[in-house]
C-alpha positions in Angstrom: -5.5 -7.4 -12.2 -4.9 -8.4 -8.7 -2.2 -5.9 -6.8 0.5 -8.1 -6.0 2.4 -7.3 -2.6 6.3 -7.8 -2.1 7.3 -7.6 2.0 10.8 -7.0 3.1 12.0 -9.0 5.8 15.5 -7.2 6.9 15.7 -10.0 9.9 18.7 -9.0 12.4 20.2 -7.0 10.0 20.9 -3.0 9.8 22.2 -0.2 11.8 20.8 3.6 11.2 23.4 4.5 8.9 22.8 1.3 6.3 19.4 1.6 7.0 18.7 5.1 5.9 20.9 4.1 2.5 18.6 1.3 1.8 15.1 3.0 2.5 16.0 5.6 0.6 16.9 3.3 -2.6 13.7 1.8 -1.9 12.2 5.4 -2.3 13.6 6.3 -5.4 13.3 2.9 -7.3 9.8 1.6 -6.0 7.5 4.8 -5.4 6.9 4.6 -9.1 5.2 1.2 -9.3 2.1 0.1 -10.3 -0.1 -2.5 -8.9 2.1 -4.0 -6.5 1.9 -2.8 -2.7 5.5 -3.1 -0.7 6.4 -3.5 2.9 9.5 -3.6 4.7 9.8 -5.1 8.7 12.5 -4.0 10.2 13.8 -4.9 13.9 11.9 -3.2 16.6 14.6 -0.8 17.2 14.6 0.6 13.6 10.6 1.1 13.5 11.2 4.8 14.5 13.1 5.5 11.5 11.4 3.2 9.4 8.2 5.7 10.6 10.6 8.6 10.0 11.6 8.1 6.4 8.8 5.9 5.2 5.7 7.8 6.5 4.2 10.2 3.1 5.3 7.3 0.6 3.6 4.3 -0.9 5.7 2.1 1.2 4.8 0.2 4.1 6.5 -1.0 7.2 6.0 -3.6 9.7 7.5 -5.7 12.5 9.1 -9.1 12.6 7.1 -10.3 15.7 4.7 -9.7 18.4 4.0 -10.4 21.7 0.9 -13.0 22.2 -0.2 -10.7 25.2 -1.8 -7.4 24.8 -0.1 -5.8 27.9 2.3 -6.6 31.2 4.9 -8.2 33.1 6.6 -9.7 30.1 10.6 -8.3 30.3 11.5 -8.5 26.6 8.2 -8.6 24.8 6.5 -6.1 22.1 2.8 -5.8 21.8 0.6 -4.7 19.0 0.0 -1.6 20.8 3.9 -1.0 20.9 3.9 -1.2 17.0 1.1 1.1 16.4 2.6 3.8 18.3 5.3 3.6 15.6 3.0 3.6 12.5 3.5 -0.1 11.9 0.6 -1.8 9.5 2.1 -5.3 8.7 3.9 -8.1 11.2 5.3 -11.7 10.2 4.0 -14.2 13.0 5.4 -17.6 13.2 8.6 -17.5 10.9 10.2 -21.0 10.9 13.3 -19.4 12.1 11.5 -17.8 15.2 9.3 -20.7 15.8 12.4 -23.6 15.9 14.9 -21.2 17.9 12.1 -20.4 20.8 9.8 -23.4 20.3 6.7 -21.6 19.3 3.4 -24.0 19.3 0.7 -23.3 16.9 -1.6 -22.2 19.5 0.8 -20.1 20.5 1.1 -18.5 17.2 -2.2 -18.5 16.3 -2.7 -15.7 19.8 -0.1 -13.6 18.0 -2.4 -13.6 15.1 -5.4 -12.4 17.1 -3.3 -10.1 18.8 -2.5 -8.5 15.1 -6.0 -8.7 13.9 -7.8 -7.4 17.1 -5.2 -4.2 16.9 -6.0 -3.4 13.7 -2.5 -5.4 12.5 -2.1 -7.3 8.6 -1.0 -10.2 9.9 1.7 -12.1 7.7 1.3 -16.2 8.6 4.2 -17.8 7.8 3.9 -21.8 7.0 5.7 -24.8 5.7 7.3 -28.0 6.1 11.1 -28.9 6.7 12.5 -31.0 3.5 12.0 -34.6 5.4 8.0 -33.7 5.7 8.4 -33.0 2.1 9.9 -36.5 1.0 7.8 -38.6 3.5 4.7 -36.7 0.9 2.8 -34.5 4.1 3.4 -30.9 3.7 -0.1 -30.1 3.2 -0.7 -32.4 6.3 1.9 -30.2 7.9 1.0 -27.2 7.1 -2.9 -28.0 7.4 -2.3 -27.9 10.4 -0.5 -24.7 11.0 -3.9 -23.5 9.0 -6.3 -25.1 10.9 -5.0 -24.5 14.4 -5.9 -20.3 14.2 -9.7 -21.5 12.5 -10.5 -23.4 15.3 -9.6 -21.3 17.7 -10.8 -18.5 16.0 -12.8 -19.2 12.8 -12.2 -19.1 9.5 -13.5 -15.2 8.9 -10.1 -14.1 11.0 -8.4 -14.8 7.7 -10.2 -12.1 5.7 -8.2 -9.4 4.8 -4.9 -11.4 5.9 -1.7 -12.4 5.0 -0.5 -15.9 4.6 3.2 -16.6 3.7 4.3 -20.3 2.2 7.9 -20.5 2.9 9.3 -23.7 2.7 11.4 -24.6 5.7 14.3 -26.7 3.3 14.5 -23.4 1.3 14.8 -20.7 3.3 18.2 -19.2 3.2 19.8 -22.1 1.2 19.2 -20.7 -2.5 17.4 -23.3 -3.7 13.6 -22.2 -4.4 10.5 -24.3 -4.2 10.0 -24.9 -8.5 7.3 -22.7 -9.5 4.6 -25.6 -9.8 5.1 -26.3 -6.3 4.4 -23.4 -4.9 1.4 -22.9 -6.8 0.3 -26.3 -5.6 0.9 -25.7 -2.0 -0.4 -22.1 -2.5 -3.9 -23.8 -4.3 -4.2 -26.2 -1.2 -3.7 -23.5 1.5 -6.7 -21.3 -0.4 -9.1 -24.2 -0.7 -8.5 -25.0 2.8 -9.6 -21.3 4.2 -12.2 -21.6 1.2 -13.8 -24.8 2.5 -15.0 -22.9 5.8 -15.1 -19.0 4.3 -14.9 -18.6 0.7 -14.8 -15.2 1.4 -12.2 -15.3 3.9 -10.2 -17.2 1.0 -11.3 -14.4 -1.4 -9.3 -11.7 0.2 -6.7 -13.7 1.5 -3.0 -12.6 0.0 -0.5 -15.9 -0.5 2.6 -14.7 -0.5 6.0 -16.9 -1.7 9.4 -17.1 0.5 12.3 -18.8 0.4 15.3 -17.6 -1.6 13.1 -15.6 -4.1 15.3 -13.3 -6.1 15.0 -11.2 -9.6 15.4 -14.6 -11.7 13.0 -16.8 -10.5 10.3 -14.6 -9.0 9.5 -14.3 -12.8 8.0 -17.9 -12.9 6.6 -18.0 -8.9 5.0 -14.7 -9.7 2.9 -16.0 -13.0 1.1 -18.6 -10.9 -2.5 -18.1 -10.4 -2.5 -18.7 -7.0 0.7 -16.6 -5.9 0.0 -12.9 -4.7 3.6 -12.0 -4.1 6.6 -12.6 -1.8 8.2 -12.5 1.4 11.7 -11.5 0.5 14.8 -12.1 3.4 18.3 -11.9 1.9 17.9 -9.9 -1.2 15.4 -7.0 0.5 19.4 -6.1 1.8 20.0 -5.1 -1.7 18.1 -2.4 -3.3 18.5 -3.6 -7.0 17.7 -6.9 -6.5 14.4 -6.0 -4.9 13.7 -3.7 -7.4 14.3 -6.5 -9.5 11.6 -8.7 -7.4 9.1 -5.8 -7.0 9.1 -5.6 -10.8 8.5 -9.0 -11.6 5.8 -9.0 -9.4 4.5 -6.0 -11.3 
């Protein structure tokens, strides 16, 4: 079967001492699982450790961001480079959080994601539509778009070997999941849309699920055909209930 892949997005949350608590839970319950890959992004200042404790397990770690430019006079900014130093392998680019608070385009965002791929980065794409897109019946117009914007910049091949995350903007944080049938449907349209121009592209491309997963209902979002795994905000912070995820997905 298909590995299924589970990232941890910690957001602004952490401090060394919590941190150290929480990574090593994630040691000792998920090093034994089978055919599910995890990854936790931590904030920038935490990669260190995350490099520290993580590096010699099966357990991943990424960034929450990255710069669009490669190198410069950008006070503030990260680059891929930056994040490789530090061991990272994974980054989530264009989180609906990040993108509405600093007005991200999706040109913009689509950069980032050649800035991931051309430094050897798994980018993590996140899309979706805000709950009135949903009711006025565009989200796949909506997040079409988001799609289409990085393959005509950059073709449809850039998508091999990435990461795309469907997170519903109306459920992120709130508790109340997209129903399992409608993430697979959103998750079927964003796979024929990379398969029209590459089927292989589409082939190797990971879906991932976010917006309040936790242990109960990642049992139904995980069964769907078209639904490789999660991106997991609030309950990464607790070590059981991602165990609880990371099983389901297993």
């Amino acid at each position: 079967m298909p590995r299924k892949l589970v990232v941890a997005n910690w957001k602004m949350h952490g401090n060394l001492a919590s941190n150290q608590q929480l990574l090593d839970a994630y040691i000792q319950k998920l090093t034994p699982l089978k055919n599910t890959d995890v990854v936790v992004c931590v904030p920038y200042p935490y990669l260190a450790q995350a490099q520290s404790i993580l590096q010699n397990t099966t357990i991943a770690w990424g960034a929450q961001n990255l710069s669009k430019d490669a190198v410069g006079a950008f006070t503030g900014e990260v680059s891929a480079s930056m994040l490789k130093d530090f061991g990272a392998s994974y980054v989530i680019i264009g989180h609906s959080e990040r993108a509405t608070a600093y007005c991200e385009s999706d040109e913009n965002i689509a950069t980032k994601f050649m800035q991931a791929k051309s430094h050897g980065l798994t980018p993590i794409l996140c899309v979706g539509e805000t709950l009135i897109e949903r009711e006025a019946g565009v989200m796949e117009m909506v997040v079409a778009k988001q799609i289409d914007t990085i393959m005509n910049m950059y073709g449809a091949a850039i998508f091999a070997n990435t990461v795309v995350s469907y997170e519903p903007i109306w459920a992120i944080g709130s508790g109340l999941a997209a129903s399992a049938e409608q993430a697979q449907s959103m998750h079927e349209f964003i796979r024929g849309r990379i398969a029209c121009a590459d089927k292989g592209a589409a082939a190797s491309l990971k879906i991932l699920y976010g917006g309040s997963v936790n242990p109960q209902n990642a049992v139904q979002l995980f069964a769907m055909p078209d639904i490789d795994g999660g991106l997991i905000g609030k309950c990464s912070l607790s070590a059981s209930e991602f165990d609880g995820i990371c099983r389901a997905a297993t």
